[in-house]
Biopython code that builds the backbone (N, CA, C, O; Angstrom):
import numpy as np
from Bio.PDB.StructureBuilder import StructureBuilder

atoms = [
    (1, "UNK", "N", (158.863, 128.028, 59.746)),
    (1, "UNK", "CA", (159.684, 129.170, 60.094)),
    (1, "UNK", "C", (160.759, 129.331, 59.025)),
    (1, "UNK", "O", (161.574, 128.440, 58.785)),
    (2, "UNK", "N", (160.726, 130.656, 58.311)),
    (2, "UNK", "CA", (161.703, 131.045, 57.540)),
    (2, "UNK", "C", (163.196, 130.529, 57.699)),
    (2, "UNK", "O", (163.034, 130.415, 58.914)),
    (3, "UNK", "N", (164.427, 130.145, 57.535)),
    (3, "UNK", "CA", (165.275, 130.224, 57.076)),
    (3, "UNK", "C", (166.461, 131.154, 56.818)),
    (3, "UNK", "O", (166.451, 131.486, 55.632)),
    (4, "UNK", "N", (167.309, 131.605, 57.380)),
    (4, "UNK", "CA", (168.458, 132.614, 56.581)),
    (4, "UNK", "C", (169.221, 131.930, 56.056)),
    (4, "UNK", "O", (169.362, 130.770, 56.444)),
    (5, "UNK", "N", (169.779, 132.319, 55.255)),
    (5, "UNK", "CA", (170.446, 132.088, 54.131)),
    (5, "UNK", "C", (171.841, 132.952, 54.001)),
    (5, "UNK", "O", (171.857, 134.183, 53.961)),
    (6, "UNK", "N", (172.855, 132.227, 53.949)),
    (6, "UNK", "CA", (174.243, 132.901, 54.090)),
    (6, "UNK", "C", (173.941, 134.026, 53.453)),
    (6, "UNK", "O", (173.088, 134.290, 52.606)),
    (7, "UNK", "N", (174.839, 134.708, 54.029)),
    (7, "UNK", "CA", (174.731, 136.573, 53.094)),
    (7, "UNK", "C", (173.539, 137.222, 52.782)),
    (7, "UNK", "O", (173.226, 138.097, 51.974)),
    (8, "UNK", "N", (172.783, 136.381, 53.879)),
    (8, "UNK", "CA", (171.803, 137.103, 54.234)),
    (8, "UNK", "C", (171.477, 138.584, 54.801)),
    (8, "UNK", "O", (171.677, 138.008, 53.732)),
    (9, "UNK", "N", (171.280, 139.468, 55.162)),
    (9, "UNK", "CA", (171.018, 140.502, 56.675)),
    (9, "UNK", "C", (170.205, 140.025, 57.220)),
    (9, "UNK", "O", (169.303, 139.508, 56.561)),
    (10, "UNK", "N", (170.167, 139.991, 58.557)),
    (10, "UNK", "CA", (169.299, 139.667, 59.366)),
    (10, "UNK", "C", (168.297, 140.700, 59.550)),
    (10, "UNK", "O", (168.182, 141.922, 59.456)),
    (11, "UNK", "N", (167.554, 139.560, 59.888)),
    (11, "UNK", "CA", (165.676, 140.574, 60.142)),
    (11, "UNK", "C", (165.545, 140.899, 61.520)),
    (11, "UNK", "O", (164.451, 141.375, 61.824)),
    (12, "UNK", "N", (166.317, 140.773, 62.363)),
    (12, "UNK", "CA", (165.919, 141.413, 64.105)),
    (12, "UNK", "C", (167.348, 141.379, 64.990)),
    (12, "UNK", "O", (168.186, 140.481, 64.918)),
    (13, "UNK", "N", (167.406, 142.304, 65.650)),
    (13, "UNK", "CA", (168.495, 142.259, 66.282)),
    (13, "UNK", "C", (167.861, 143.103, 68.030)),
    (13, "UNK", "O", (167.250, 144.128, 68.331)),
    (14, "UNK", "N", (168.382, 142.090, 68.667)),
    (14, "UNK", "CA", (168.067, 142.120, 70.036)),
    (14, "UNK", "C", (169.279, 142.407, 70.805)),
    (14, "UNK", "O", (170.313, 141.739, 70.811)),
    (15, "UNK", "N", (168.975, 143.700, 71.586)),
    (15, "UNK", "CA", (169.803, 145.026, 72.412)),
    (15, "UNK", "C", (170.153, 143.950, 73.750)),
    (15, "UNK", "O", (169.432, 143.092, 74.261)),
    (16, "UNK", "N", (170.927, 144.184, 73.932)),
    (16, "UNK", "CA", (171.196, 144.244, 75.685)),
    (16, "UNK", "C", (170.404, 145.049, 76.611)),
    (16, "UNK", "O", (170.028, 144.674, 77.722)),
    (17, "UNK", "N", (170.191, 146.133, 76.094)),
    (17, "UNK", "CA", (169.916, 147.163, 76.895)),
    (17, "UNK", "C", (168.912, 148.355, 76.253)),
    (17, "UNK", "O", (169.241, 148.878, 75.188)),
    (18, "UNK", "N", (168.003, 148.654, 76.758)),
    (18, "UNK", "CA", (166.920, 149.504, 75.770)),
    (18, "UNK", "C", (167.862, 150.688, 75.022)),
    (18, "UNK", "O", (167.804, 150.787, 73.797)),
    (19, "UNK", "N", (168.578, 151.424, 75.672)),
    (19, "UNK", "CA", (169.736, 152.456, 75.362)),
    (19, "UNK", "C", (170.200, 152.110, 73.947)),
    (19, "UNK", "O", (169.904, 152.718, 72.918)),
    (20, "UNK", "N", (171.176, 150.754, 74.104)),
    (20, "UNK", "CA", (171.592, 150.173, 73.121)),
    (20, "UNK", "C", (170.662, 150.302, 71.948)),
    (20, "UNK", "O", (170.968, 150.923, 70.930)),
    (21, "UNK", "N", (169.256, 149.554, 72.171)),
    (21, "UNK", "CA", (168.387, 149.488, 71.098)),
    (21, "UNK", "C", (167.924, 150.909, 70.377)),
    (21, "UNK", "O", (168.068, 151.131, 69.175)),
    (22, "UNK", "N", (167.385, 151.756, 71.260)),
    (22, "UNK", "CA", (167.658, 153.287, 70.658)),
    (22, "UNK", "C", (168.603, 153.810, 69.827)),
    (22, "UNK", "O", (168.195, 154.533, 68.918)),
    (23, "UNK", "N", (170.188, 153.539, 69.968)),
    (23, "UNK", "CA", (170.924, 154.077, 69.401)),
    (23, "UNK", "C", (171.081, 153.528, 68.277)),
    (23, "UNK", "O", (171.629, 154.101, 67.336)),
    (24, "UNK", "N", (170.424, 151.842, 68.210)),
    (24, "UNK", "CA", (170.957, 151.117, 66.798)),
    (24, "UNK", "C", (169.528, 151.723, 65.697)),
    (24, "UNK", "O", (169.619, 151.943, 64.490)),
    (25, "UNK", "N", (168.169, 151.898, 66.639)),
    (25, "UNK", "CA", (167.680, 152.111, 65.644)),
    (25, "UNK", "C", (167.646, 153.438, 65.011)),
    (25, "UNK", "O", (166.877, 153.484, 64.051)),
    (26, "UNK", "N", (168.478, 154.903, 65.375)),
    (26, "UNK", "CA", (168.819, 155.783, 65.247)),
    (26, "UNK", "C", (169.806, 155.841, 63.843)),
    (26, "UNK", "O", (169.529, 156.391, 62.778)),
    (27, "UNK", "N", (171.052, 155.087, 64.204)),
    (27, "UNK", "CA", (171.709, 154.358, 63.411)),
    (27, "UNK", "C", (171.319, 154.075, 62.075)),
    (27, "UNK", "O", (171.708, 154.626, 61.045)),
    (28, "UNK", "N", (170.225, 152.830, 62.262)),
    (28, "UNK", "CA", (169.633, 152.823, 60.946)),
    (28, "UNK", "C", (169.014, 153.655, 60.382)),
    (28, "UNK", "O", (169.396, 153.921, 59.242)),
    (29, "UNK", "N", (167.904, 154.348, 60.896)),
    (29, "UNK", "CA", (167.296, 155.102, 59.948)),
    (29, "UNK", "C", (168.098, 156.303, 59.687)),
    (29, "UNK", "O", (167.566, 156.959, 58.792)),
    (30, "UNK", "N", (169.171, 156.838, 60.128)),
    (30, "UNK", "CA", (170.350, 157.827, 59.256)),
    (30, "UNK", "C", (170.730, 156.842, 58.348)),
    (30, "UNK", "O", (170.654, 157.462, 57.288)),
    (31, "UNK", "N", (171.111, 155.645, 58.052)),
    (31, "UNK", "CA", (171.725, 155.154, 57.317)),
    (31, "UNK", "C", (170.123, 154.388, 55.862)),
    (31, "UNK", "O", (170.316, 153.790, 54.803)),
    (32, "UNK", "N", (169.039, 154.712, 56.384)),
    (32, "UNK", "CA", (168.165, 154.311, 55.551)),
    (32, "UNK", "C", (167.778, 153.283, 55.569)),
    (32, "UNK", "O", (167.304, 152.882, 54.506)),
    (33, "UNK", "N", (167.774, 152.408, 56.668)),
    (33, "UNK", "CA", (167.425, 151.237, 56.653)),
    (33, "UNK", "C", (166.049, 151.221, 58.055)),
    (33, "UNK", "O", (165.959, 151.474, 59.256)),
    (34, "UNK", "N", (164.924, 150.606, 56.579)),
    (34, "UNK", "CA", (163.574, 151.033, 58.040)),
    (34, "UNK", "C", (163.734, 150.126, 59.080)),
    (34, "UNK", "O", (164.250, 149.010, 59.006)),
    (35, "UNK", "N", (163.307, 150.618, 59.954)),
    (35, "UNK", "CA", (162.856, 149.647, 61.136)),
    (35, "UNK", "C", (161.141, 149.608, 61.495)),
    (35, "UNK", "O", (160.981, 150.746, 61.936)),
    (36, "UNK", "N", (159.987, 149.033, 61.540)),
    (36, "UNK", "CA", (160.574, 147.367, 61.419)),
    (36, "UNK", "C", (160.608, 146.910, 60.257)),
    (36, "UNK", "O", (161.016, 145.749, 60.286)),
    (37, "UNK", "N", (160.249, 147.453, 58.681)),
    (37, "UNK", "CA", (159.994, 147.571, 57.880)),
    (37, "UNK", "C", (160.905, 146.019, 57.461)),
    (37, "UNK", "O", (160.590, 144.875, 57.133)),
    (38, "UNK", "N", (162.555, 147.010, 57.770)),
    (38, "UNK", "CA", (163.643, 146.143, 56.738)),
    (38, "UNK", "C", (164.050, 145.221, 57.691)),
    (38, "UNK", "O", (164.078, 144.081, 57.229)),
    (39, "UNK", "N", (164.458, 145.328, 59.156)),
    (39, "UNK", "CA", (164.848, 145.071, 60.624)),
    (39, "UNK", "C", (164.037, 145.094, 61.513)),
    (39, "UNK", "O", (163.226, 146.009, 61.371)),
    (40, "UNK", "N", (163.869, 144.401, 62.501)),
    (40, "UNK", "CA", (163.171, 144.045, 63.898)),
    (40, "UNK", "C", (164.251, 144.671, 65.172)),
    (40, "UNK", "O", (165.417, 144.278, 65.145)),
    (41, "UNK", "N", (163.945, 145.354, 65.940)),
    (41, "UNK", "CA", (164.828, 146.276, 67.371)),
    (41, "UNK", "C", (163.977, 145.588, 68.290)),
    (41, "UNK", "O", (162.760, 145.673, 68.125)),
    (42, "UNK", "N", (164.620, 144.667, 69.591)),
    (42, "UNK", "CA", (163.874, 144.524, 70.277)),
    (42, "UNK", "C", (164.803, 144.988, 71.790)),
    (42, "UNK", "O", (165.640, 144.237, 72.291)),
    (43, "UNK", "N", (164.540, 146.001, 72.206)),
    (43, "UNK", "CA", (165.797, 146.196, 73.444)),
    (43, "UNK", "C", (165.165, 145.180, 74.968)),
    (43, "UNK", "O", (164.238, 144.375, 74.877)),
    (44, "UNK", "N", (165.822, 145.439, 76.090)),
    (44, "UNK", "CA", (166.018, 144.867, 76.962)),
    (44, "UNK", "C", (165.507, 146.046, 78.505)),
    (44, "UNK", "O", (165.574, 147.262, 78.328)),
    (45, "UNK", "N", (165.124, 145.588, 79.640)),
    (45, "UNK", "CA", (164.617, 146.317, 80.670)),
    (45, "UNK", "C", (163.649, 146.906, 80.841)),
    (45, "UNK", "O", (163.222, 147.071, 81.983)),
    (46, "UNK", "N", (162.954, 147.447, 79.640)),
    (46, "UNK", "CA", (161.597, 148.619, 79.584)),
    (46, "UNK", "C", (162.194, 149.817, 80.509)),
    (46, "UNK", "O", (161.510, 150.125, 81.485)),
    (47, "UNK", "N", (163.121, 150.352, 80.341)),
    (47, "UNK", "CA", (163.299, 151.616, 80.565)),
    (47, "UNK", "C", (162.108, 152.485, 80.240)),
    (47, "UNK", "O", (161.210, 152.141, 79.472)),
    (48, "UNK", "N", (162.169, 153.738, 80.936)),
    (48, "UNK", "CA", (161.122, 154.638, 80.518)),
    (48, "UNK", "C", (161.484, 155.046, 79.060)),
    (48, "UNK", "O", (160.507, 155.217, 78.331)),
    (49, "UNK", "N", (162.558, 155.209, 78.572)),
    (49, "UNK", "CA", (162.806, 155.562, 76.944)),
    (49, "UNK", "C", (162.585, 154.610, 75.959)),
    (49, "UNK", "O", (162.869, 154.903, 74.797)),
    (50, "UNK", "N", (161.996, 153.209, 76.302)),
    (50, "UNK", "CA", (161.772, 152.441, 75.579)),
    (50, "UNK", "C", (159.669, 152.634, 75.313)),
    (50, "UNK", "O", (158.909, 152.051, 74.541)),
    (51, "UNK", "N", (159.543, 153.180, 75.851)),
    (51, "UNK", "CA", (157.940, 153.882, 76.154)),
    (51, "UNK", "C", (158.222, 155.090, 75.382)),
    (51, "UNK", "O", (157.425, 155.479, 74.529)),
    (52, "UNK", "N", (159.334, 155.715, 75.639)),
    (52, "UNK", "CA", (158.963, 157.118, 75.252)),
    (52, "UNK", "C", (159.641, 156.814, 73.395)),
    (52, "UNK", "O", (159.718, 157.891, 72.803)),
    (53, "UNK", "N", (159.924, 156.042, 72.842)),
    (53, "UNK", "CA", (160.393, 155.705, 71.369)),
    (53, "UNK", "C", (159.945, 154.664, 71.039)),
    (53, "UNK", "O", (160.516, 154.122, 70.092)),
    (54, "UNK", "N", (158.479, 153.785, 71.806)),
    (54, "UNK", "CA", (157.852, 152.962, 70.872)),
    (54, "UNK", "C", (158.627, 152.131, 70.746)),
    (54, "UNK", "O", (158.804, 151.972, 69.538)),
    (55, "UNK", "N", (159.403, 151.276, 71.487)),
    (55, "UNK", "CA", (160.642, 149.926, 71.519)),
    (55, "UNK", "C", (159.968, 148.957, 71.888)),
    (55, "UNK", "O", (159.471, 148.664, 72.976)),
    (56, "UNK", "N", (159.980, 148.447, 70.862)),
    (56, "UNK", "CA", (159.501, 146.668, 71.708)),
    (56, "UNK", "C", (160.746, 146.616, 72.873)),
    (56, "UNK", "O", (161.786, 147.274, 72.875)),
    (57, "UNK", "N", (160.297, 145.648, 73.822)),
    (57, "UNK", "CA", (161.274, 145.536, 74.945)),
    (57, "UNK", "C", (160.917, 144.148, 75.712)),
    (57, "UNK", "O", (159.753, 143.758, 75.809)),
    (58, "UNK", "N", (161.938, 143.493, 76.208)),
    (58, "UNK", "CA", (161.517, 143.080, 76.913)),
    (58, "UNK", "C", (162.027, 143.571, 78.371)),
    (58, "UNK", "O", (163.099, 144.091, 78.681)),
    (59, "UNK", "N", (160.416, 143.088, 79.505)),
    (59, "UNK", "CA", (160.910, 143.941, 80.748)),
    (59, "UNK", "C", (160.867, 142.669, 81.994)),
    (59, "UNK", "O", (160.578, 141.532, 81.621)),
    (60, "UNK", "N", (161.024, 142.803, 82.769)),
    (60, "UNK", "CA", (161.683, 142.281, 84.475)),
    (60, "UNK", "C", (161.356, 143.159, 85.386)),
    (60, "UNK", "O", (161.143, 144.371, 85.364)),
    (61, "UNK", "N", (161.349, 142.096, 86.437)),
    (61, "UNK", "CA", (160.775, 142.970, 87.484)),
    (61, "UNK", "C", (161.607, 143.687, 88.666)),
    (61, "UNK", "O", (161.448, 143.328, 89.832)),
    (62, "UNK", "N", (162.319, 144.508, 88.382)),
    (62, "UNK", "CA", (163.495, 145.034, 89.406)),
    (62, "UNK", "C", (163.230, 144.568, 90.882)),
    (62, "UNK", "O", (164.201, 144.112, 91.486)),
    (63, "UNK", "N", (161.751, 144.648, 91.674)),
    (63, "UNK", "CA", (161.401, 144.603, 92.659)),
    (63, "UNK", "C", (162.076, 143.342, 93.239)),
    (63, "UNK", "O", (162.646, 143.348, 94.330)),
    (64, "UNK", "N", (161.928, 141.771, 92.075)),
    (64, "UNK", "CA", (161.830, 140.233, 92.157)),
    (64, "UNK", "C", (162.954, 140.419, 92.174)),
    (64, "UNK", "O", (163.545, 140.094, 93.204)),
    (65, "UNK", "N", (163.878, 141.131, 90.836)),
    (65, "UNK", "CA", (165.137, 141.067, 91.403)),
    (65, "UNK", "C", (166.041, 141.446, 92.237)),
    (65, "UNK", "O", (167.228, 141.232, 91.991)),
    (66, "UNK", "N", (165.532, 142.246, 93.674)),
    (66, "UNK", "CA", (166.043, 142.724, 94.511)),
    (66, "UNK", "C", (165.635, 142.304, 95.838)),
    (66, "UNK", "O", (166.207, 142.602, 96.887)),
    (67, "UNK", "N", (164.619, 141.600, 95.708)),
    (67, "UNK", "CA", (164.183, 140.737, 96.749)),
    (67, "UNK", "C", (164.649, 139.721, 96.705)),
    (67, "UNK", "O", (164.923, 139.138, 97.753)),
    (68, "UNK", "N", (164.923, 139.104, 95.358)),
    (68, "UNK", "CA", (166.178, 137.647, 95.443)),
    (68, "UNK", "C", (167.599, 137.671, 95.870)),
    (68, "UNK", "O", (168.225, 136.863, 96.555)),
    (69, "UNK", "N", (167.955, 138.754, 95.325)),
    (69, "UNK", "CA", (169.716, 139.460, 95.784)),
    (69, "UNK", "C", (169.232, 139.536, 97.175)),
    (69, "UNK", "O", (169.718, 138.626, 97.846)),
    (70, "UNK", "N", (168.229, 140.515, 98.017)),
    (70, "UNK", "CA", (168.109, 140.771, 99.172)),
    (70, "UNK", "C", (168.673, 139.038, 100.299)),
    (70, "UNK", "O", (169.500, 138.689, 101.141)),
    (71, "UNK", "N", (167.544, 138.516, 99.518)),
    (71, "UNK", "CA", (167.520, 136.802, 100.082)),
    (71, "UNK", "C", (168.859, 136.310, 100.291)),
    (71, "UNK", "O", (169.298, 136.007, 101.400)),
    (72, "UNK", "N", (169.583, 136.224, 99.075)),
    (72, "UNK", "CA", (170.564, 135.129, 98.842)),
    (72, "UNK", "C", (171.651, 136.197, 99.720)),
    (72, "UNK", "O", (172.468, 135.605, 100.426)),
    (73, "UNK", "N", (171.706, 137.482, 99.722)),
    (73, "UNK", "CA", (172.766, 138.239, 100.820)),
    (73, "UNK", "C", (172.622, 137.976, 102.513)),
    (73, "UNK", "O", (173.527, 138.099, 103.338)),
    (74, "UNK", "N", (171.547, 137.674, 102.706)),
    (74, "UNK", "CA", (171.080, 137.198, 104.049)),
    (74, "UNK", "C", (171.241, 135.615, 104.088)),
    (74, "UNK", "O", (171.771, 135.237, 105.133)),
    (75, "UNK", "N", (170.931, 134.670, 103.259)),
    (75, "UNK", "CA", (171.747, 133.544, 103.304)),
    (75, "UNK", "C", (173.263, 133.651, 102.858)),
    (75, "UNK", "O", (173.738, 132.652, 102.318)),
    (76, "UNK", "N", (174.087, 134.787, 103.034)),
    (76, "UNK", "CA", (175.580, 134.474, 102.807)),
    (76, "UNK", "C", (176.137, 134.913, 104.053)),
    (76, "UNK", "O", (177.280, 134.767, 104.484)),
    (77, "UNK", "N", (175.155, 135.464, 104.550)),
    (77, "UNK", "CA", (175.821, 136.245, 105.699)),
    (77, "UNK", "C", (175.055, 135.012, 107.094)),
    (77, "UNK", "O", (175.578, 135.030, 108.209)),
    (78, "UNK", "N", (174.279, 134.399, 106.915)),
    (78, "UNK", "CA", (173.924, 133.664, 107.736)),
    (78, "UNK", "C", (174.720, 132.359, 107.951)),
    (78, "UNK", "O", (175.097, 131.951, 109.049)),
    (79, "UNK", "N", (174.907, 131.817, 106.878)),
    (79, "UNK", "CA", (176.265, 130.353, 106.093)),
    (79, "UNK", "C", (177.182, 130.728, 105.124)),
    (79, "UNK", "O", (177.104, 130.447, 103.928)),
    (80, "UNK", "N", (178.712, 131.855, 106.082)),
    (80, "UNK", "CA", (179.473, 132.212, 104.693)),
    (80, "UNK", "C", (179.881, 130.999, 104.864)),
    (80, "UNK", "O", (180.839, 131.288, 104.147)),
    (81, "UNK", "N", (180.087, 129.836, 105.146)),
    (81, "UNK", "CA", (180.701, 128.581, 104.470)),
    (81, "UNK", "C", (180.184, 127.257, 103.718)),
    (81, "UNK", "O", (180.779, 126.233, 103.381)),
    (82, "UNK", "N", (178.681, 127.723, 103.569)),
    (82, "UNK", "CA", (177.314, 126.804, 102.691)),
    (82, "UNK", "C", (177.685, 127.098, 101.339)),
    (82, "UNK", "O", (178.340, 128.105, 101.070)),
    (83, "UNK", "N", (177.340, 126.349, 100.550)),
    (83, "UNK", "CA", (177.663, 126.381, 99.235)),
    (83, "UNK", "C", (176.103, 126.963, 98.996)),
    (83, "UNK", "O", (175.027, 126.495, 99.366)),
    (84, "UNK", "N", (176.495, 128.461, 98.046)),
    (84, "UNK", "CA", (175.346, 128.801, 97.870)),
    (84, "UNK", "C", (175.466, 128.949, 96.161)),
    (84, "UNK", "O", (175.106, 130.045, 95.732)),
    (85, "UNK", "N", (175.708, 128.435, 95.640)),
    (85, "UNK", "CA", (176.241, 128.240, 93.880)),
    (85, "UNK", "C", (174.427, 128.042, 93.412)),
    (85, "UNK", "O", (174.001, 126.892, 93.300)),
    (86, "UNK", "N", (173.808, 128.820, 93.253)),
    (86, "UNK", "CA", (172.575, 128.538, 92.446)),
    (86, "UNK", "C", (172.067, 129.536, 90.945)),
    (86, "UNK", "O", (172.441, 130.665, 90.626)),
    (87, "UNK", "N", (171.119, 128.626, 90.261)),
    (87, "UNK", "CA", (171.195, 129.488, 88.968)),
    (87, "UNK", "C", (169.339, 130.008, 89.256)),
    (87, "UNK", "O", (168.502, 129.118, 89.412)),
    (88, "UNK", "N", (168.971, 131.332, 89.283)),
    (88, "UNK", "CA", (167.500, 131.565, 89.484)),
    (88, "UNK", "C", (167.551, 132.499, 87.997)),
    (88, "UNK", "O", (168.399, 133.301, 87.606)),
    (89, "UNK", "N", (166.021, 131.934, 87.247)),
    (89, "UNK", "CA", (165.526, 132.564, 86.415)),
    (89, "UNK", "C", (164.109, 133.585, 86.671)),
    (89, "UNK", "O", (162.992, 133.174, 86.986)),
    (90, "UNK", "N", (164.322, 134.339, 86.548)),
    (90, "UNK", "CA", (163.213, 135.279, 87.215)),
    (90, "UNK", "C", (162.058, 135.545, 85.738)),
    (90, "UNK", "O", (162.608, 135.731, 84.652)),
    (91, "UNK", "N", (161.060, 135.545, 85.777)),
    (91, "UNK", "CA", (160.107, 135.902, 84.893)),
    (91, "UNK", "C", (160.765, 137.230, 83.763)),
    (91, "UNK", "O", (161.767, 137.911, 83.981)),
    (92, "UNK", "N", (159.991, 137.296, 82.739)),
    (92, "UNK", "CA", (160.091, 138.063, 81.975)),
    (92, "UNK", "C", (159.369, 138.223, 80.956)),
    (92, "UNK", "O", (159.503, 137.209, 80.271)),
    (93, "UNK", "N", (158.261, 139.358, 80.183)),
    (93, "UNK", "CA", (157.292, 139.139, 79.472)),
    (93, "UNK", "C", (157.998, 140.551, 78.102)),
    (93, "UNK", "O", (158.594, 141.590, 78.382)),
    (94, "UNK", "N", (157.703, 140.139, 77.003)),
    (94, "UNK", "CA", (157.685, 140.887, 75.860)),
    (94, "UNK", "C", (156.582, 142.187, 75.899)),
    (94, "UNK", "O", (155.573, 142.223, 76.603)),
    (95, "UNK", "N", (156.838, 142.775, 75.376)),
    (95, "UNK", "CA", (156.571, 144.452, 75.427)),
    (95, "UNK", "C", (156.804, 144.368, 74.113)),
    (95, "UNK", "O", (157.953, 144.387, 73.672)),
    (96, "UNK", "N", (155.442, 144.239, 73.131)),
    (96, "UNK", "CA", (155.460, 144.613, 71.393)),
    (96, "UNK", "C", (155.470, 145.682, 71.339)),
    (96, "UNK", "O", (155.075, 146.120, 72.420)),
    (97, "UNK", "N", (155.745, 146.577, 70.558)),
    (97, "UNK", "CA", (155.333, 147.992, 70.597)),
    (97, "UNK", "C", (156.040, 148.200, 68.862)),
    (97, "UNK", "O", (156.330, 147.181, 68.236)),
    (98, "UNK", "N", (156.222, 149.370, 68.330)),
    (98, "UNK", "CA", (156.167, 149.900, 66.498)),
    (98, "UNK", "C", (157.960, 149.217, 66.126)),
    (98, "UNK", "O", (158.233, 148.996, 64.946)),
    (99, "UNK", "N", (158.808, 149.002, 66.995)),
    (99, "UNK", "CA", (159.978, 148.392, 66.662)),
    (99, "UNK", "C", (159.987, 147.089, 66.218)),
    (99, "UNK", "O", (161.002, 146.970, 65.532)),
    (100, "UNK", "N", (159.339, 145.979, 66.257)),
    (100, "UNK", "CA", (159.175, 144.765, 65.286)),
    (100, "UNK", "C", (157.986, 144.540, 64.732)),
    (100, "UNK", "O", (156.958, 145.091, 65.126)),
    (101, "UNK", "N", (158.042, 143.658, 63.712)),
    (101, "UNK", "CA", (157.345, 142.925, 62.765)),
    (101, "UNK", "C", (157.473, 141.901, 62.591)),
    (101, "UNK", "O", (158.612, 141.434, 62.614)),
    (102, "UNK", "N", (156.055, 140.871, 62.269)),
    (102, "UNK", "CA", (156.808, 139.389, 61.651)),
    (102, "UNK", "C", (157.306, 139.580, 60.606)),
    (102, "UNK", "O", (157.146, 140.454, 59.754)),
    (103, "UNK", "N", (158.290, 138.238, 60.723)),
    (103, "UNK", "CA", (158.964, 138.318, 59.416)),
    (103, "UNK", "C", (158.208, 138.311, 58.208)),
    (103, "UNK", "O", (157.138, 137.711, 58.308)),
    (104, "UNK", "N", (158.419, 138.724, 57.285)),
    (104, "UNK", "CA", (157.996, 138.261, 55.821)),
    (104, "UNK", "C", (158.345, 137.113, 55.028)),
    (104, "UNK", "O", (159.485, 136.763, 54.726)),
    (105, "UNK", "N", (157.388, 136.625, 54.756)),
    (105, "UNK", "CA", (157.324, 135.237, 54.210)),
    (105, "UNK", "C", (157.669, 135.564, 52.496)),
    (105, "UNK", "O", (156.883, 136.160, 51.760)),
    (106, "UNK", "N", (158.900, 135.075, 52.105)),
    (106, "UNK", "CA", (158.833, 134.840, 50.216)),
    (106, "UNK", "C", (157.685, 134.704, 49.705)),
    (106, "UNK", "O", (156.782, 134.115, 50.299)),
    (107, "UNK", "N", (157.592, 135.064, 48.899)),
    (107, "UNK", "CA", (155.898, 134.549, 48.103)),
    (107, "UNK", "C", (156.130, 133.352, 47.868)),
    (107, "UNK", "O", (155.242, 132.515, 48.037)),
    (108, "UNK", "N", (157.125, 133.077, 47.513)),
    (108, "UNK", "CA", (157.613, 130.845, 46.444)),
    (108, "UNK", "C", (158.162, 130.237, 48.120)),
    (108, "UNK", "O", (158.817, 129.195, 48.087)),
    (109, "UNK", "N", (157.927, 130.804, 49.382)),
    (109, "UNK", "CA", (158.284, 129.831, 50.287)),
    (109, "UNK", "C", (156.974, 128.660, 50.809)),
    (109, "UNK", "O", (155.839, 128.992, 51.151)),
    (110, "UNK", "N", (157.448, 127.432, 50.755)),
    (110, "UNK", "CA", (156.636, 126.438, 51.107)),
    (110, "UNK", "C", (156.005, 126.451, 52.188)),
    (110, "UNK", "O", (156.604, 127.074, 53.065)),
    (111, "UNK", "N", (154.871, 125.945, 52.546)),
    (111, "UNK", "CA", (154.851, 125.604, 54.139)),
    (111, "UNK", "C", (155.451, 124.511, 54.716)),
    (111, "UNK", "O", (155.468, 124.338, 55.935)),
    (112, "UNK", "N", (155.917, 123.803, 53.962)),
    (112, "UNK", "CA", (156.230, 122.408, 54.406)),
    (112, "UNK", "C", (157.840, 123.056, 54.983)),
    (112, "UNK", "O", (158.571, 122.352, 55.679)),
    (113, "UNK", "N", (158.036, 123.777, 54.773)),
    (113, "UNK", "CA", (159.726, 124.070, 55.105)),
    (113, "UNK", "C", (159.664, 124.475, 56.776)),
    (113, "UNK", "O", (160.698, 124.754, 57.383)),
]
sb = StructureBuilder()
sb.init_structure("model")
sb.init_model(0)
sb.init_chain("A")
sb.init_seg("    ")
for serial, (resi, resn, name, xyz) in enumerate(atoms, 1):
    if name == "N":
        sb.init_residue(resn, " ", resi, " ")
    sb.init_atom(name, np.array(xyz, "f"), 0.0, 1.0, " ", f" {name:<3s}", serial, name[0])
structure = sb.get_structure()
């Protein structure tokens, strides 16, 4: 795996939010910088505008996450004095789509690196 190198630019930059990612890659290409060409956009949620502009994304499942909130609100209201302090990671799968690329490899980079 490649390496950056101080004073580098970075090759991918990952949105919070598909919105976010739209506007940065808007951004760049007024300013001339391709995407995925020069930069990697990968936004967040799979909004429908991340479909409708070809965004890699990653997406979640609103449903999982509202059936877990649903849960843990019915255990607060069942034991408001239970310690309900928990950390849940809910699934999440990548959505490739025309906003990234692998990186590019130097021609003089080793494999051994």
């Amino acid at each position: 795996m490649p390496r950056a190198r101080a004073g580098e630019p970075p090759t991918a930059v990952f949105a919070e939010q598909d919105e976010v990612a739209v506007a940065l890659i808007w951004n760049l290409r007024r300013t001339q910088i391709a995407v995925p060409e020069r930069i990697s956009v990968l936004g967040f949620d799979d909004q429908p505008l991340a479909d409708w502009f070809d965004l890699s994304t990653v997406a979640q499942s609103p449903s999982d996450m509202g059936r877990e909130a649903g849960e843990l609100a019915l255990k607060l209201i069942d034991d408001a004095e239970g310690e309900h302090g928990r950390h849940l990671v809910l699934p999440t799968h990548v959505i490739p789509r025309s906003t990234t690329a692998p990186v590019a490899q130097p021609a003089d980079q080793s494999l051994s690196e």
